[in-house]
C-alpha positions as CSV (number, residue, x, y, z in Angstrom):
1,X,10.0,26.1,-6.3
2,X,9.2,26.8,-10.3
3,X,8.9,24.2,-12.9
4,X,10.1,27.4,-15.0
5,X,12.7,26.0,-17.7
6,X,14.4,29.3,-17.5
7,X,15.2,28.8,-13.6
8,X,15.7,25.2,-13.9
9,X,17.9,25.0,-17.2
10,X,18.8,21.3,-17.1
11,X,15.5,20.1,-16.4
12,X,14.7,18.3,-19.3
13,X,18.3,17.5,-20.5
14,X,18.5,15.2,-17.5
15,X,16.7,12.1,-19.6
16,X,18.4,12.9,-22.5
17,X,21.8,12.1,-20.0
18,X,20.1,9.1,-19.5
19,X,20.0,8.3,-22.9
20,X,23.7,8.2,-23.4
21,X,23.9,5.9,-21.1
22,X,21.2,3.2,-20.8
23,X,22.9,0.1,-20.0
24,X,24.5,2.0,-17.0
25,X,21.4,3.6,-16.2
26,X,19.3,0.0,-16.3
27,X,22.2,-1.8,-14.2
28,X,22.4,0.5,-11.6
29,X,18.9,1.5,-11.1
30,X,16.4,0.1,-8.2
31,X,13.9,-2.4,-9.7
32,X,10.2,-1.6,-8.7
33,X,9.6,-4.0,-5.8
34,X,6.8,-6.7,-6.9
35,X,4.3,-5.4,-3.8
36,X,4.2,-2.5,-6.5
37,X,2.7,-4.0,-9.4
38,X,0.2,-6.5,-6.7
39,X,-0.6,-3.3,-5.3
40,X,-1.4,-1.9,-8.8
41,X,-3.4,-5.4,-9.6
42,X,-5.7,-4.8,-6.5
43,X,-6.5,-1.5,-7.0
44,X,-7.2,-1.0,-10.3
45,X,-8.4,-4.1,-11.4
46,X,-5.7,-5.2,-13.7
47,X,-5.5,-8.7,-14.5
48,X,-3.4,-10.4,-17.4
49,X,-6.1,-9.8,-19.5
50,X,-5.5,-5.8,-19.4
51,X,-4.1,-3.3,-22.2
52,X,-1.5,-1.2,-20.4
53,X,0.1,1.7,-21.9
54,X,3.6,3.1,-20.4
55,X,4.4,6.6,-21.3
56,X,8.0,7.0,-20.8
57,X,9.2,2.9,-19.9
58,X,12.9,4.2,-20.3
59,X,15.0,0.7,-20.4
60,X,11.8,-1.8,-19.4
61,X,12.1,-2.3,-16.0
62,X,8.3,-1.8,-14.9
63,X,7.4,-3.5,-18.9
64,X,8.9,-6.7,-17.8
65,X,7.3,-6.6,-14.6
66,X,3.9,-5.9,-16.4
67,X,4.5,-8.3,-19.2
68,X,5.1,-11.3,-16.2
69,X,1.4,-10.4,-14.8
70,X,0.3,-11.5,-18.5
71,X,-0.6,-7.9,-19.5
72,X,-0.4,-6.3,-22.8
73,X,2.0,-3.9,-22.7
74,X,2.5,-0.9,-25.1
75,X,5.4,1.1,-24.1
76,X,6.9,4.6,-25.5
77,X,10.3,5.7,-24.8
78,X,11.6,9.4,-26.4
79,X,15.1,8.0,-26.1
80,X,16.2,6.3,-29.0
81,X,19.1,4.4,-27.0
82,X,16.9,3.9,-23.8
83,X,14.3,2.4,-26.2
84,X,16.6,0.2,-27.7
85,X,17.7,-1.6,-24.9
86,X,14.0,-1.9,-23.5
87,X,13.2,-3.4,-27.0
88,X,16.0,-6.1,-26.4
């Protein structure tokens, strides 16, 4: 299997679908079990004081999760509507 855009033409219009729809897309979503982020804790280190950057947080889920460890949390989202809602 290629990542070649020309074989796989709706690669990367597949967030943008997101986008469109991020209070459907947050709703119906799994949440990130918290094992995850205590598993993330133990093995790097992380603690509340810890900087995290997301690349990509789409509508928050995993920010809020970081932001209730006590983490600083510096999210980027490409989708204007998906970034929105995370903002909220």
């Amino acid at each position: 299997m290629t990542d070649d855009p020309k074989t796989h033409p709706n690669r990367h219009g597949l967030g943008r679908v997101f986008n469109e729809v991020p209070e459907l897309y947050d709703r119906v979503r799994p949440g990130y079990p918290d094992e995850l982020f205590a598993d993330l804790c133990a093995i790097t280190g992380m603690d509340k004081r810890s900087s995290v950057l997301e690349v990509g947080c789409g509508t928050g889920q995993a920010t809020r999760s970081l932001a209730a460890l006590g983490c600083s949390v510096t999210a980027v989202e490409p989708g204007a509507d998906m970034a929105a809602l995370a903002r909220h």
